[in-house]
N, C-alpha and C positions, 0 to 999 in steps of 0.2 A: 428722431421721435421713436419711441417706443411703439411697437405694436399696440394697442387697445385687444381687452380680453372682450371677449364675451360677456355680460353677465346677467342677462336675464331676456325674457322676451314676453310679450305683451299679447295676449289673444283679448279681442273687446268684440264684446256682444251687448243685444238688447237684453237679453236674458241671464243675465251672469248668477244668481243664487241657482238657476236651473245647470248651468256650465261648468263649477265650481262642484256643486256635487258629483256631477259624474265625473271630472277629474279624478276628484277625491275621493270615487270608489275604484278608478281606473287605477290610479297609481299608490292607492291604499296610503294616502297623506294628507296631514289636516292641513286645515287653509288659516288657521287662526279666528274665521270670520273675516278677513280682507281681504282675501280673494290672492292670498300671495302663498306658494308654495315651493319651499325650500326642498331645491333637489340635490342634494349633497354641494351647496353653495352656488349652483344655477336658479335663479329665479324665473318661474312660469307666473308672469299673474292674470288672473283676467280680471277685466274691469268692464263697468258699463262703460258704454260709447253711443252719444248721439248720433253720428257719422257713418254707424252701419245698422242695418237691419237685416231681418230673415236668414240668408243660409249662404255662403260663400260660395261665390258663383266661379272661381277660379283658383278651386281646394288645393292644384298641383302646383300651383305655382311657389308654393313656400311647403314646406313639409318638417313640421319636428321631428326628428330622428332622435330615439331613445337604445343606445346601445346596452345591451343587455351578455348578460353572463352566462344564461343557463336559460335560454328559447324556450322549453319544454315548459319549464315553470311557469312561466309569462302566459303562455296559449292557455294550461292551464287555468292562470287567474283571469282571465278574461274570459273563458268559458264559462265559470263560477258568476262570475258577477253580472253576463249576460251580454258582451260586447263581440262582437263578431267581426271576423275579418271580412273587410272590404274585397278583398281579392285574397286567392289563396296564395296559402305561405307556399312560399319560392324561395327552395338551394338552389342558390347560382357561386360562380367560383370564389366569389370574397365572403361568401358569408350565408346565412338565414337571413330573408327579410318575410315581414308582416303587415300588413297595411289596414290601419281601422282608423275611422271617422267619427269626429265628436258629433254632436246635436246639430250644432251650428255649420255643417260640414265641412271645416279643416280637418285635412290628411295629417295624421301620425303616424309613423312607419317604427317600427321593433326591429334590430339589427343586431345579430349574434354576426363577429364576425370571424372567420377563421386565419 
């Protein structure tokens, strides 16, 4: 058997036109209107879901990890746009990490790595 790729992951909210924007201010990407966001051939979608409500009560337990080229830039656009780090940004020896929280609160982490 062939390994299986990656290719997309699934965040479901009660709220998704609320969720879906601030993505798509966060990662400066249109959604099309369906809530699907092409990250250079990864898909992020969110969808509504019956099956969850309110705010993720166990945010660490999965974390998106967005690897990034150039940190500075990133901090940058999130400063601009009004997103804050959850924890401050930390050089540790593989790398830069960042750690910010959607609405819903799932953990995203920013990872320059060296």
């Amino acid at each position: 058997m062939k390994t299986p790729k990656p290719g997309s992951i699934l965040i479901g909210t009660s709220r998704p036109e609320e969720l879906r924007s601030w993505y798509s201010t966060l990662l400066s990407v249109d959604h099309g209107g369906k809530g699907v966001f092409d990250l250079d051939g990864f898909l992020l979608i969110v969808d509504e879901r019956d099956d969850v409500t309110g705010t993720n009560n166990d945010p660490g337990r999965s974390i998106l990890n967005f690897h990034v080229d150039d940190f500075d830039a990133v901090e940058a656009h999130l400063k601009t746009v009004g997103v804050e780090w959850q924890l401050p940004v930390e050089d540790r020896p593989g790398g830069r990490f960042g750690l910010v929280t959607d609405p819903d609160g799932n953990h995203l982490q920013f990872i320059q790595l060296t």
